[in-house]
N, C-alpha and C positions, 0 to 999 in steps of 0.2 A: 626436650629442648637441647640448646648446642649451652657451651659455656665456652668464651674466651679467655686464656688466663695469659698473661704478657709474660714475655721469656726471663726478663728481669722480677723477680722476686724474692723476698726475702719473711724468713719469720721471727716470730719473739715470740717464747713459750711461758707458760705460769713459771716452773722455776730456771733459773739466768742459765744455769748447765757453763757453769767455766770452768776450765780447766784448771786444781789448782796447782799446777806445774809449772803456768804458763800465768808470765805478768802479763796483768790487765789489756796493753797495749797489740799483745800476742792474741793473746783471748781474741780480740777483735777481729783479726784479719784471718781467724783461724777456719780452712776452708775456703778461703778466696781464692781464688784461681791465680798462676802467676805469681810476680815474687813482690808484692807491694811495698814497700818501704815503710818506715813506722810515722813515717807525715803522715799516712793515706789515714791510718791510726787516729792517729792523734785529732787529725780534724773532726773524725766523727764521734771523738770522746767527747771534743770541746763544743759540737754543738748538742750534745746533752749534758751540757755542766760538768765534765771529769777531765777537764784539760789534765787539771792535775794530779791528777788520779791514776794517771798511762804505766806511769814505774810500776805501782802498786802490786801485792800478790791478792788475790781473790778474796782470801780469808780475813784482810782486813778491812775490804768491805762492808758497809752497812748493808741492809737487805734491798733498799730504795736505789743506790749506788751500782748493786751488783745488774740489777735491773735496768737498769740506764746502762751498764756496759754490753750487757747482751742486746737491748736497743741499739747501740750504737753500731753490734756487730751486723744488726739486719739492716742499718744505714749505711754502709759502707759500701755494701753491693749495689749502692746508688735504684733500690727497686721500682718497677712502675705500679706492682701490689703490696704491700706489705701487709702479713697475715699474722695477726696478735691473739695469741688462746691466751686469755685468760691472765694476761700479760700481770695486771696488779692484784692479783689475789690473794698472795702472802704478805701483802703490806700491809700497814698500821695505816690507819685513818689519813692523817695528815699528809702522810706519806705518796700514798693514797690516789689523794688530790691534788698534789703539786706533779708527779706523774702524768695523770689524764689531763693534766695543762700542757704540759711537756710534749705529749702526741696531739693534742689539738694545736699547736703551734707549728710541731714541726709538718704538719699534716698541710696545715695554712702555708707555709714558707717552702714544701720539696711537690707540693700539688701532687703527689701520687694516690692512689687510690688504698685507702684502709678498709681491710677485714677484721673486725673487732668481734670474738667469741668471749662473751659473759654471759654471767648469771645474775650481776647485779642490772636491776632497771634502771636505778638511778643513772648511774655508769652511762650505761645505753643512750638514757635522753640526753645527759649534758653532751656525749660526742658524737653521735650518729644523726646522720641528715636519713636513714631509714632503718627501723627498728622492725626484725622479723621473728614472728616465734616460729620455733620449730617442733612438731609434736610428730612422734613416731616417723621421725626421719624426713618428714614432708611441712613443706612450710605451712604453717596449718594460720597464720596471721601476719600482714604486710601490713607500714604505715609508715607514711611518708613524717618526718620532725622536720616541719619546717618553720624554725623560730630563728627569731636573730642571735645572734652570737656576740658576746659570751652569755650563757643561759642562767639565771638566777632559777634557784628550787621553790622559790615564793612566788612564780610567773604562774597564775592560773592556765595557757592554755598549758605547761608542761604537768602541773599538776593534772589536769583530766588524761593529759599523755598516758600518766604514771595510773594515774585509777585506772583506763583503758585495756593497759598493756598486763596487769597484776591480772585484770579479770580473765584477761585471757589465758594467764598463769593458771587458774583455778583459783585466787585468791578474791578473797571476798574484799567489801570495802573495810567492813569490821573487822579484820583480821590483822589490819594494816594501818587504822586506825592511829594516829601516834605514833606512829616511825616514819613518816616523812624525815626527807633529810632539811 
């Protein structure tokens, strides 16, 4: 098959990778092409919550914070893909989930297209309108999540999503039994 991938792109890795030389505000534009000014900055701090955060040096970052600034840095490049490995996986619970709100909003408000690589399911079904497993390099299971939005964990059809999608993991239902989210 062919794949089209838009010229505009940008990514977010599992860990944020900032510079800590470089205040936050820097961090951000670091690799932009051209000489952007620290507004260009600033804007895309504050539409992930760190207006005030710009001065900042890296180290005094929370884990969730640091993560939103490297967010912000792959917003900045204004992308028509933005491609996310594993973007919240060093986070704490709470953390977490305020996060995968955060990319489901800005997701809803910049309309570009998200590539979301996890290994959580849960994950998976609250942001993904298509949930694909991959086994041995090939997509070995496709399925469309077509539920309304914002998605509750107590929704039965996401619940058979999640039994669905496990089984195709290799995971039994017994297995899994008691850890719903």
């Amino acid at each position: 098959g062919t794949v089209l991938v838009p010229r505009r792109r940008a990514v977010a890795f599992q860990a944020p990778r900032l510079m800590p030389w470089k205040r936050v505000w820097r961090n951000v534009l670091l690799g932009l092409p051209g000489k952007p000014g620290r507004a260009v900055a600033e804007k895309a701090l504050a539409e992930v919550g760190l207006g005030d955060r710009s001065g900042a040096w890296p180290k005094t970052l929370s884990g969730g914070e640091a993560q939103r600034a490297s967010l912000a840095r792959a917003l900045v490049r204004d992308p028509d893909l933005l491609l996310l490995d594993e973007p919240f996986g060093a986070l704490d619970a709470l953390t977490r989930i305020k996060a995968q709100r955060l990319v489901a909003e800005l997701w809803q408000r910049r309309g570009c297209t998200v590539l979301l690589v996890t290994h959580d399911v849960d994950e998976a079904l609250q942001l993904a309108d298509r949930a694909l497993v991959m086994r041995d390099g090939v997509i070995a299971y496709d399925t469309a999540v077509d539920l309304d939005r914002p998605r509750s964990a107590g929704d039965p059809a996401l619940a058979a999503l999640r039994t669905r999608l496990l089984a195709e993991l290799g995971v039994a239902e017994s297995e899994f039994a008691g850890h719903a989210a």
